[in-house]
PLY file of the C-alpha trace (Angstrom):
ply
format ascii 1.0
element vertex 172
property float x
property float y
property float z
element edge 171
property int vertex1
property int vertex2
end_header
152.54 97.40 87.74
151.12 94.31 89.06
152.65 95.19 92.56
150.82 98.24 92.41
147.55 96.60 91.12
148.20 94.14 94.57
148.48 96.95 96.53
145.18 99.24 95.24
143.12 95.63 95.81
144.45 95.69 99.07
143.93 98.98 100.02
140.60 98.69 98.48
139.82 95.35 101.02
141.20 97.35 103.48
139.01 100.11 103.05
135.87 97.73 102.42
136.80 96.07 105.73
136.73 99.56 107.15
133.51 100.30 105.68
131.81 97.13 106.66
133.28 97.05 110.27
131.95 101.05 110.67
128.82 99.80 108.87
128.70 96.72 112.03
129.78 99.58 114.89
126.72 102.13 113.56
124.27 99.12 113.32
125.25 98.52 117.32
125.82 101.94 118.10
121.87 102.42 116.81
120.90 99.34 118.45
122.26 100.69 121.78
120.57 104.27 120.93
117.23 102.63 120.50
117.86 100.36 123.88
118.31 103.65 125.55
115.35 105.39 124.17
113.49 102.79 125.06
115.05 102.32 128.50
114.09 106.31 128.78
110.46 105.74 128.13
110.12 103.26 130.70
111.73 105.82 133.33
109.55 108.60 132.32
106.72 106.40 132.70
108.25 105.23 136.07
108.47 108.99 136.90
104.84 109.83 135.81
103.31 107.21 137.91
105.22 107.68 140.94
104.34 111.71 140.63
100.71 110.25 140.44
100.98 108.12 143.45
103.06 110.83 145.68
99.85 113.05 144.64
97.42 110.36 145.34
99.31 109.72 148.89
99.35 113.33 149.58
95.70 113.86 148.93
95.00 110.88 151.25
97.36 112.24 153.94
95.17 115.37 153.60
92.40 114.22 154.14
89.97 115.00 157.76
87.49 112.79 158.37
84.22 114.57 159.02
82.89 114.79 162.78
79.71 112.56 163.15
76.41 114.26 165.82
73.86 112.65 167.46
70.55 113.50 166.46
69.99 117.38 167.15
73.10 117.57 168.92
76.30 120.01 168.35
78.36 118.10 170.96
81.11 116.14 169.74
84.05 116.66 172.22
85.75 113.66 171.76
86.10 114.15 168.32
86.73 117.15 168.04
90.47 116.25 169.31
90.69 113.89 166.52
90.01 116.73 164.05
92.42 119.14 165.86
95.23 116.81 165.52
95.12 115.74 161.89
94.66 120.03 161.13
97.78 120.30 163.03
99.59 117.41 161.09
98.52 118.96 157.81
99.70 122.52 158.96
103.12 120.67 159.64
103.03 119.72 155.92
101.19 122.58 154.38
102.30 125.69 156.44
100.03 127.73 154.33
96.90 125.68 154.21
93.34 126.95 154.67
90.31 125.32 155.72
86.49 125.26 154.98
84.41 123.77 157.31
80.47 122.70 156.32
78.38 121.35 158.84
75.43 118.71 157.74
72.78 117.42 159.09
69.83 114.59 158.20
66.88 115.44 157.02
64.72 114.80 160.22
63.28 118.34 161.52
62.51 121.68 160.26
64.50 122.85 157.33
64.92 125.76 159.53
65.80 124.32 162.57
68.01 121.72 160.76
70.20 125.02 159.29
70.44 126.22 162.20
71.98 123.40 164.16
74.87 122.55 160.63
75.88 126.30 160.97
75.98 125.84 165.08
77.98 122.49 164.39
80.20 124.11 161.91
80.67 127.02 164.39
81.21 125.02 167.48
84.51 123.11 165.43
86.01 126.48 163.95
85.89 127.97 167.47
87.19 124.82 168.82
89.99 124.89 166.44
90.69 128.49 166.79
90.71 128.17 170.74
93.51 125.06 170.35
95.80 127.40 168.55
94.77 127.27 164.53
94.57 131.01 163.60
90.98 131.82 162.17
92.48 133.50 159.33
93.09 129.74 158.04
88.68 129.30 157.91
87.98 130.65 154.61
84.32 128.84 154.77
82.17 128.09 157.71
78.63 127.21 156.50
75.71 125.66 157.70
73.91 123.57 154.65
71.37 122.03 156.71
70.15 119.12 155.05
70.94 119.85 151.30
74.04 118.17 150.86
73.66 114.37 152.22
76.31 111.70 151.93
73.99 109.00 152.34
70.34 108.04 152.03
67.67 109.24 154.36
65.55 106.65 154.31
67.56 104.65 157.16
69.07 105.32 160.76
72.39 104.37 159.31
72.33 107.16 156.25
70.76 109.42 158.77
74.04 108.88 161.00
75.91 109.34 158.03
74.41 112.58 157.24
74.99 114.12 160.74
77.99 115.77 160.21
80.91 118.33 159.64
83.19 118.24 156.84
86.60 120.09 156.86
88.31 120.31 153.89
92.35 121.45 153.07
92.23 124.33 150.64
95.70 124.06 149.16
0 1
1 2
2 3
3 4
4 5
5 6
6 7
7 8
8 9
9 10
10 11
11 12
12 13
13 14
14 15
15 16
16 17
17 18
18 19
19 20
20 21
21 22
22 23
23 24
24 25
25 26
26 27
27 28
28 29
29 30
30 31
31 32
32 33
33 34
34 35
35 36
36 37
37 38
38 39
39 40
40 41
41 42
42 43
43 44
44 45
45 46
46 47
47 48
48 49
49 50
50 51
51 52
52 53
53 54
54 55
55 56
56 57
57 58
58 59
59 60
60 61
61 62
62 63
63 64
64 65
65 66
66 67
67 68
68 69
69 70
70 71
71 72
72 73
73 74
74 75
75 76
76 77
77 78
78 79
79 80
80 81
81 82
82 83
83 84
84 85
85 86
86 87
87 88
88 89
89 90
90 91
91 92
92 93
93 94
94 95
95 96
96 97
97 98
98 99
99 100
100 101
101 102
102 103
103 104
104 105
105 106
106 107
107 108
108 109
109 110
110 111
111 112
112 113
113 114
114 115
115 116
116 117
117 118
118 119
119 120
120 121
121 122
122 123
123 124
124 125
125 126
126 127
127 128
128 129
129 130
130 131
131 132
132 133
133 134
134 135
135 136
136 137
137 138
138 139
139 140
140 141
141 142
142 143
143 144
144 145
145 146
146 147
147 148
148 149
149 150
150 151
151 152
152 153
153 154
154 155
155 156
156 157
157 158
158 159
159 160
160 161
161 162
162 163
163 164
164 165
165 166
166 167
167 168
168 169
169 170
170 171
């Protein structure tokens, strides 16, 4: 009897060793769980910011400058190149992208007279476009806005400048 009372307190060590070694593997096996949960959030937060600054990059990439005008001129030739090339690089990326085009002016002249020559500036790049190969189907807006829209203040030569303009826009 006593060699089977031996035994049952050894079997019963035995299993408490068990229990306490699964009890130490489950403790680590949570520990390493939690490690990777937390090694997860990081990535996904890696991930969200690098989706927001691919999206930010992309949106810069986009971007035309506007065309800058002398005072009560449409003539911006050299320019104009300039614009044609970045539409082109942004058709390379965005196959289906569309355009609007506003033209701007300062606020020197006749309101009518200063319509007139933003819807003449906006014209004169969408035709230029068109003519270089960018299909007019691509133009969903060409307006003239005159001097309702300004970037910059009137009140100096420099916001004047500023205000002189044509903006094209992607329409993704």
């Amino acid at each position: 009897m006593q060699q089977v009372e031996k035994e049952r307190q050894a079997a019963e060590a035995r299993a408490k060793a068990d229990a306490e070694a699964g009890k130490a593997a489950l403790g680590k096996s949570e520990a390493e769980l939690q490690n990777a949960r937390r090694e997860l959030g990081k990535l996904q937060l890696g991930q969200e910011m690098l989706v927001k600054e691919a999206e930010a990059l992309r949106e810069r990439f986009i971007e035309i400058q506007p065309v800058r005008y002398q005072l009560a001129s449409a003539n911006v030739v050299a320019q104009q190149q300039r614009v044609l090339s970045e539409a082109r690089q942004v058709l390379e990326v965005y196959p289906d992208a569309k355009f609007s085009i506003k033209g701007h002016t300062c606020n020197l002249g006749s309101k009518e007279g200063n319509m007139k020559l933003s819807e003449d500036r906006a014209l004169g790049l969408r035709d230029f476009l068109v003519e270089n190969g960018i299909e007019e189907e691509r133009f969903t807006l060409v307006l003239g806005c005159g001097d309702s829209e300004p970037q910059a203040s009137n009140d100096t030569d420099e916001g004047r400048q500023q205000n002189r303009r044509v903006e094209i826009k992607v329409l993704k």
